[in-house]
N, C-alpha and C positions, 0 to 999 in steps of 0.2 A: 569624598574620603581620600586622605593621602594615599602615596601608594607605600607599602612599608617591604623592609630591607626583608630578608629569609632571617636573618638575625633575631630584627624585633619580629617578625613574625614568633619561633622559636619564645621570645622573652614572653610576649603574648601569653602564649599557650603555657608555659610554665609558671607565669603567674597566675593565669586562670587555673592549673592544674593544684595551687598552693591552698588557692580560694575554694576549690572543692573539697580538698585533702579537710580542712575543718571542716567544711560543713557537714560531711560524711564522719568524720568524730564526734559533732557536735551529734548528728540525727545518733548514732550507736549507742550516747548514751542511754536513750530509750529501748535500747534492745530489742526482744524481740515484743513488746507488749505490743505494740501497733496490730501486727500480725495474730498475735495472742487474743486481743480483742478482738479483729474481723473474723479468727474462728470460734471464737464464742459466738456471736452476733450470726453466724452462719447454723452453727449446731443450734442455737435457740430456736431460728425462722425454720427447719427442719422437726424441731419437738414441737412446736406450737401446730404444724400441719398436719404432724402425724397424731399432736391431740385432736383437732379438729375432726382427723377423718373417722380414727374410732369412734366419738363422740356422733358425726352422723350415720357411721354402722350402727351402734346400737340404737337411735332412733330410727333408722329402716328396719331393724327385727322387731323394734316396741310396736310399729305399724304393720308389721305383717302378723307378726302373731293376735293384733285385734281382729285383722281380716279374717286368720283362720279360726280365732273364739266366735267370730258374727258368723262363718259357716257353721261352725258344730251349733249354732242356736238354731242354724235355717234347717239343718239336718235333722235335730230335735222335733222341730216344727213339722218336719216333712213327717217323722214317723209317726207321733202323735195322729195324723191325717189319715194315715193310711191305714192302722191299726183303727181308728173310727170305722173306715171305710170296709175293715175286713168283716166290720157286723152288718155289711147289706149287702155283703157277695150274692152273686146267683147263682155262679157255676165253679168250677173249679178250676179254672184258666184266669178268672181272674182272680180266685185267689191264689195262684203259685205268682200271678202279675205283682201284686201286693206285698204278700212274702220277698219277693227277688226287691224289691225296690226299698223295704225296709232291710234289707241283707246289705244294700249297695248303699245306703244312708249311714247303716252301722259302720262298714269300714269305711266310709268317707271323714265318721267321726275320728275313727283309730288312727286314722294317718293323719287326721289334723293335728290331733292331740299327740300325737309319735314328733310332727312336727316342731309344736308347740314347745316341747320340752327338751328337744334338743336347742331352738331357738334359745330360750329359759340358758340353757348352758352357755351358749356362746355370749348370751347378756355380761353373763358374771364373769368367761373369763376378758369380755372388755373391759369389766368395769376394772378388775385388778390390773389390766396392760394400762388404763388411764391411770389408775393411780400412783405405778411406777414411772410412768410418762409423767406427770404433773410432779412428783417428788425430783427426778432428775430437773426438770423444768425449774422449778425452785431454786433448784440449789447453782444450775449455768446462772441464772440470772443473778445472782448474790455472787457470784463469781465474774461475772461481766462487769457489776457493778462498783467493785475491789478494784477488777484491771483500770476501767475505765478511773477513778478516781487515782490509781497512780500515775497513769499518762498523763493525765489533763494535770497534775502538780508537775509533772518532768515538764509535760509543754509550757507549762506557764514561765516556770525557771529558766526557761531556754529557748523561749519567744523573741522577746529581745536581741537577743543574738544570734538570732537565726536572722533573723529581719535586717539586722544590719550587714551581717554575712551574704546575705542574697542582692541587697541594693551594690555592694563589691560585685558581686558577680556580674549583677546588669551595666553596672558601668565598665567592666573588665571588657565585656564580650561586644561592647558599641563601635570601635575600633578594627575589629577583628573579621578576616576574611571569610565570608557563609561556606565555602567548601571545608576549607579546613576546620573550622571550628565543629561544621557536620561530622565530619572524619572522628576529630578529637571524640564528643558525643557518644560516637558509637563504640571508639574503642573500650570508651570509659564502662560502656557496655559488656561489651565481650569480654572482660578481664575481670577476675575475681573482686580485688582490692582496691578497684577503680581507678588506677592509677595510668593516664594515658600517655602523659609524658614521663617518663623517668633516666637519669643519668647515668652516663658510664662510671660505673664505681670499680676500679684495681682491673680495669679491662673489662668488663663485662656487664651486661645490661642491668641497670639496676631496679628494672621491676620482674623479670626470668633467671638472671642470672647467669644466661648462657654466655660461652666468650665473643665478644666483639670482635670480628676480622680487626687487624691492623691496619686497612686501607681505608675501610668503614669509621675507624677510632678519628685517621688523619682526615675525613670527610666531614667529621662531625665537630673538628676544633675548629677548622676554618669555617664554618656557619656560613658554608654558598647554598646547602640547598635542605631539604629534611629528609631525613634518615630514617628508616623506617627495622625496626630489629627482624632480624628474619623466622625468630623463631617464635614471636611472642605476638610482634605487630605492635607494638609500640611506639611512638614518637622517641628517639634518643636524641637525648642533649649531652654537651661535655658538662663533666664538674664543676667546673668554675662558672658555669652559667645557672647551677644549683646553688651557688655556692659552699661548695664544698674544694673548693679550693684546685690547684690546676694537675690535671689526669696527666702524670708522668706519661712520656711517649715511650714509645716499644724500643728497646736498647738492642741497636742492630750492631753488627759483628764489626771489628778492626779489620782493616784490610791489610796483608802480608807485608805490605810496604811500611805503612803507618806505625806498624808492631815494632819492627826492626828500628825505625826511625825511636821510638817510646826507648826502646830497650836501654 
């Protein structure tokens, strides 16, 4: 690979910086839908779990409360047993035996069925948390299904030109040096509007806006080396390499002799 001048470096980057500048208007026109649909597609995978888990709550109370109906049957069974068993007592030790154990069968029933019917409650209030779950459910998804169907028409309108936008870009950046172009990247990061190169416009940086020193302005017309904004971190270029025509230099003072000589 040649080796290129700070100049074309600089044209480089400014033109890869042109080439992103559309592609970044191009991707806006889709706005925020992209984002809009990954949090739909997020909220849905979230309802659908928290359908899921109620739906297996209330199948573990349907299973316990059988458990506790097949004890109140065995508790049934036990007392019927015993109350047989109280017409061939012999003494009266085993009948208080008999008594206590149909007493301790009775409230095994009461607290099954105490059980039972608070279980019974919490059936019903899942089944109303499912069917506000499943209504909201409903309705993300016919809402997903709207976003989705207006992105996928933006992307189709704008496929084309995105695709030829990017093959620019890949042949932009084959040329171009791996540090700086690294550099460029990130800045395009760090900065709001992704703008990583920008010009001095009426002295001042033309992506912060801050003023350009004057030694930095005459640094940046002679294109020996790249310039970096102090306040933004930017690439700065002069104007006529944006074309925007040539950045007036800083209008320094007549000197006492010159004046008189003018006068």
């Amino acid at each position: 690979m040649a080796v290129l001048s700070i100049e074309d470096k600089l044209k480089a980057l400014y033109s890869l910086q042109k080439i992103d500048t559309k592609l970044d208007r191009l991707r806006a026109v889709r706005g925020e839908l992209p984002m809009e649909v990954s949090d739909l597609e997020d909220e849905i995978a979230g309802l659908e779990t928290r359908h899921l888990n109620f739906t297996q709550e209330a199948e573990d109370i349907e299973t316990h409360i059988k458990t506790l109906r097949e004890k109140i049957k065995d508790s049934e069974a036990l007392i019927r047993k015993y109350n047989d068993q109280l017409n061939n007592v012999k003494n009266n030790r085993e009948f208080d035996a008999l008594n206590k154990e149909i007493e301790i069968q009775g409230l095994e029933m009461q607290a099954a069925e105490k059980k039972i019917n608070e279980h019974l409650r919490s059936i019903e209030l899942k089944k109303e948390l499912l069917s506000e779950v499943a209504t909201t459910l409903e309705g993300r998804k016919l809402d997903l299904e709207n976003k989705k169907g207006e992105l996928d028409e933006i992307t189709i309108e704008t496929q084309k030109e995105e695709e030829h936008i990017l093959t620019e870009r890949e042949k932009s950046q084959k040329n171009m040096d791996d540090k700086l172009l690294k550099a460029y990247d990130r800045i395009r990061i760090n900065v709001v509007n992704g703008i990583a190169v920008a010009p001095v416009v009426r002295g001042s940086c033309g992506g912060c806006f801050a003023k350009v020193p004057p030694q930095l302005q005459s640094d940046i017309r002679q294109r020996k080396k790249i310039v970096i904004c102090e306040h933004c971190g930017r690439i700065i270029i002069d104007a006529k390499m944006a074309g925007l025509g040539e950045e007036p230099e800083e209008e320094k003072p007549k000197s006492r002799r010159r004046r008189k000589l003018t006068e």
